[in-house]
N, C-alpha and C positions, 0 to 999 in steps of 0.2 A: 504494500500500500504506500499513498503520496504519504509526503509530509505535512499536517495541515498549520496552519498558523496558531490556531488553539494548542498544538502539541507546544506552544514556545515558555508559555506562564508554567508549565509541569515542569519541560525540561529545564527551565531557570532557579526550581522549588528544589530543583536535586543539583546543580550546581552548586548554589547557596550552601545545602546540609555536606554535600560533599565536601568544600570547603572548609568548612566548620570544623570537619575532623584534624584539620593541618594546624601548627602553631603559628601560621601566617600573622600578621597582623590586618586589621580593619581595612589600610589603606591598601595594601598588597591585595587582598581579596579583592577591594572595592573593581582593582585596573583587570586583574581577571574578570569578573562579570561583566565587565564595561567591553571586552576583548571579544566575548562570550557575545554578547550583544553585536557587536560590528559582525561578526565571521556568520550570524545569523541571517544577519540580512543580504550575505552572499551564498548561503545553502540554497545545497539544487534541494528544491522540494519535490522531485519526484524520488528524492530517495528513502528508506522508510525511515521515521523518527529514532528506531533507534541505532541505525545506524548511524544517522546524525548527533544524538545524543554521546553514542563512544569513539567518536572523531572529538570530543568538542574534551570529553572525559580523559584522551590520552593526551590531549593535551596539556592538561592541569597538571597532570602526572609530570611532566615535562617541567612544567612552570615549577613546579615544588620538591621536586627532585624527589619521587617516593616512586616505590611501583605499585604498592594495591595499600589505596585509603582506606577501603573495608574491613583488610585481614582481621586484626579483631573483635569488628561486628558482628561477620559472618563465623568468626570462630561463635562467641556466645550467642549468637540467633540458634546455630546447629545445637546447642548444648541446651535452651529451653526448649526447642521442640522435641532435643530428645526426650524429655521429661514427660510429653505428651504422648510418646509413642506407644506406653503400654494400655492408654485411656483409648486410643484411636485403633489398637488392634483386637481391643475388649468390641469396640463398635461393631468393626467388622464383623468380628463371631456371631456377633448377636442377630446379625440383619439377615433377614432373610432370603434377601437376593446380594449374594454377595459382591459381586460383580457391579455392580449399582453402587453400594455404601463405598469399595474401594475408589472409583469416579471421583465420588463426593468429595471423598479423602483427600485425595490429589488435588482436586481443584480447587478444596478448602486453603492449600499450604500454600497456594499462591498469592493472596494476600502477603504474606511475609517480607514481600517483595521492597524493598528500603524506597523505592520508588513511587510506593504506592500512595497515594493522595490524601486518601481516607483513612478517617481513625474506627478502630474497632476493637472490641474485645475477645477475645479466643476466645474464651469460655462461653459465651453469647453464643458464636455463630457455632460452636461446635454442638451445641444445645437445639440450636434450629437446623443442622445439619437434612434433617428430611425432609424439612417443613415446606420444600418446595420443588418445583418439577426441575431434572435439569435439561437445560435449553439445548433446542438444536433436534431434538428429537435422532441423536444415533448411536443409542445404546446399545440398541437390538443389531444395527449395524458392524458397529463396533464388536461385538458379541459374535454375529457370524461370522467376521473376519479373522478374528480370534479360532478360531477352530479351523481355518483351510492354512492358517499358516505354518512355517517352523522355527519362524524369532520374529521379535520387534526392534525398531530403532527406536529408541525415547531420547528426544530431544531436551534435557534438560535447561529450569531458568533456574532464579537464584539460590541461593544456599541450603537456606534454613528448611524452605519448600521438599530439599532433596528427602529427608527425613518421612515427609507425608508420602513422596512420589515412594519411598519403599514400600509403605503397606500396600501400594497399589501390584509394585512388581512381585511382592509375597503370594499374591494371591491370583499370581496368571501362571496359565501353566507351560506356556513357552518360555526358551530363552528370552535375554533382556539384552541390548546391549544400549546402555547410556552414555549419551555425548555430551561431554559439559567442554567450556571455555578453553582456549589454550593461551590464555593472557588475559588478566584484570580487568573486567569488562563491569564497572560497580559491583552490586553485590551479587551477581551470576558465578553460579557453581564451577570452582577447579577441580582438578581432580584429587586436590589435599583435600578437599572441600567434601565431596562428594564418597571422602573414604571415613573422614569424620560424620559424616551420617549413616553410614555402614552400607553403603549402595554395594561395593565390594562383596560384600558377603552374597549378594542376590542378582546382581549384575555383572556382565564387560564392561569396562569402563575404556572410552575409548575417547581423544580432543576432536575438536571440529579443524584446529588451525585457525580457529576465528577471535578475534582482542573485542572483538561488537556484541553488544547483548542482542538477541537474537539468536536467528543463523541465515546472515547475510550469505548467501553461499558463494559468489566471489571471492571472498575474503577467506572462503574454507580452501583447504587441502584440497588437490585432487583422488588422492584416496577416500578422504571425506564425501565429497561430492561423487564419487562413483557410487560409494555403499548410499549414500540417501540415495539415489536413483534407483539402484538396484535391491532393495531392501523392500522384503515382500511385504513387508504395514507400518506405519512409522508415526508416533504420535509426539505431538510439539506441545510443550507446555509453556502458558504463559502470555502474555499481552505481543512481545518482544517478538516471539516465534510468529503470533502472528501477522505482526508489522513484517515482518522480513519474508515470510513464505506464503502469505496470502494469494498472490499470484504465481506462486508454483505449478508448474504443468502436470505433476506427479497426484496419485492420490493420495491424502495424509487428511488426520485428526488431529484438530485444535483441541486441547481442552484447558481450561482457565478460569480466571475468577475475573470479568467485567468490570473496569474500576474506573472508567473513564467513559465521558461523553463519545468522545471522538472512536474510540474502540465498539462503543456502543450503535454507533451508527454503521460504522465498516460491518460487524459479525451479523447485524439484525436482533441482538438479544437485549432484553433491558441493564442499565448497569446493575452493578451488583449482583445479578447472576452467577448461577455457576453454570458456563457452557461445555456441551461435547459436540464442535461443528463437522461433520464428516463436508472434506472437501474431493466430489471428484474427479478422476484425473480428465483432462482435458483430450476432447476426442480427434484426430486427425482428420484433415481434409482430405 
């Protein structure tokens, strides 16, 4: 998807926090956001926000001489969700379509997302966890594709999420193999990252080649970009994934948590949401 001008007040709100983490001073920050601003107003906007946003992001890294401003956020984001993990595997058991609750799971942890706009409480939303349909109507889809295949790609997003996305891979019965960052892309899952939530145990763990949150796939490996093509089901999780593969020619599942207007408009689902969009592949002339 484009870049829209609404994506600029979000991407400026994670600057800002980004920021904040460095021992910069006021003025020093001030001339990065002021920099941040000019280089805005020469973004090709047809490229997807977040790839814009981790061009603007390795920059800063640049400016302040650090490589990943998140390391220990996403260290302690992954260390409360672990805390949740025994409460969200009790859910699991308990549900009677299990394959449903696991969805939920997954696309509950994407909130976590340091980017995310909106405030909320875990405990809340894990409470209303049923309480509503999830959008996009392709479970059942999902479900049948599940049974003709022999592995999945999972496109990993940020860190703390990697934790939820386990219970989801617990409870499939095909291999997994998970792709997360190959360079500091905010708080998007590395693969120190994604070994601290224990994906390892349940998954391959395999990079993209990509520093962008998403999966720009330009920016990926060419080994990368053969296995997404080649890869008989492939599910992206996360706002980011769909900014960047919305227009992919392949068929692939979005599934995520809706936290934006402008996302809300791209997918067709209300924000807040928890969607699973089956996208299919696109038919030859």
């Amino acid at each position: 998807m484009e870049t829209y001008q609404a994506c600029f007040p979000c991407i400026m709100k994670l600057m800002e926090s980004t920021l904040n983490k460095t021992d910069m001073d006021d003025l020093s920050r001030q001339v990065i956001l002021d920099t941040f601003e000019a280089d805005w107003v020469k973004t090709d906007l047809t490229l997807p926000p977040a790839r814009t946003a981790g061009l603007i992001y390795h920059k800063v890294l640049q400016e302040v001489h650090q490589d990943d401003l998140f390391k220990a956020h996403k260290e302690s984001s992954i260390q409360q969700a672990l805390t949740l993990y025994p409460r969200l595997v009790e859910l699991l058991e308990q549900a009677p379509d299990p394959l449903d609750a696991a969805i939920r799971i997954s696309a509950l942890g994407n909130i976590l997302d340091a980017a995310n706009p909106n405030s909320y409480d875990m405990d809340e939303e894990i409470a209303r966890l049923f309480d509503d349909k999830i959008w996009g109507d392709s479970l059942d889809i999902f479900r049948e594709k599940l049974i003709n295949v022999d592995s999945l790609l999972f496109l990993a997003d940020n860190a703390a999420e990697a934790v939820f996305d386990k219970v989801l891979i617990e409870s499939l019965a095909v291999p997994v193999i998970y792709a997360v960052k190959s360079a500091p892309a905010f708080d998007d899952a590395l693969v120190t990252d994604a070994r601290q939530a224990g994906i390892d145990q349940v998954a391959s763990l395999i990079e993209s080649g990509s520093p962008y949150p998403g999966t720009y796939l330009p920016s990926c490996t060419p080994e990368f970009q053969e296995l997404f093509f080649s890869a008989p089901l492939v599910l992206a999780k996360g706002q980011a994934n769909f900014e960047t593969l919305s227009d992919t020619s392949r068929e692939i599942f979005f599934l995520l948590k809706v936290k934006c207007e402008v996302i809300s408009t791209e997918i067709g689902f209300p924000k807040g949401s928890l969607a699973l969009k089956y996208q299919r592949p696109l038919q030859s002339t």
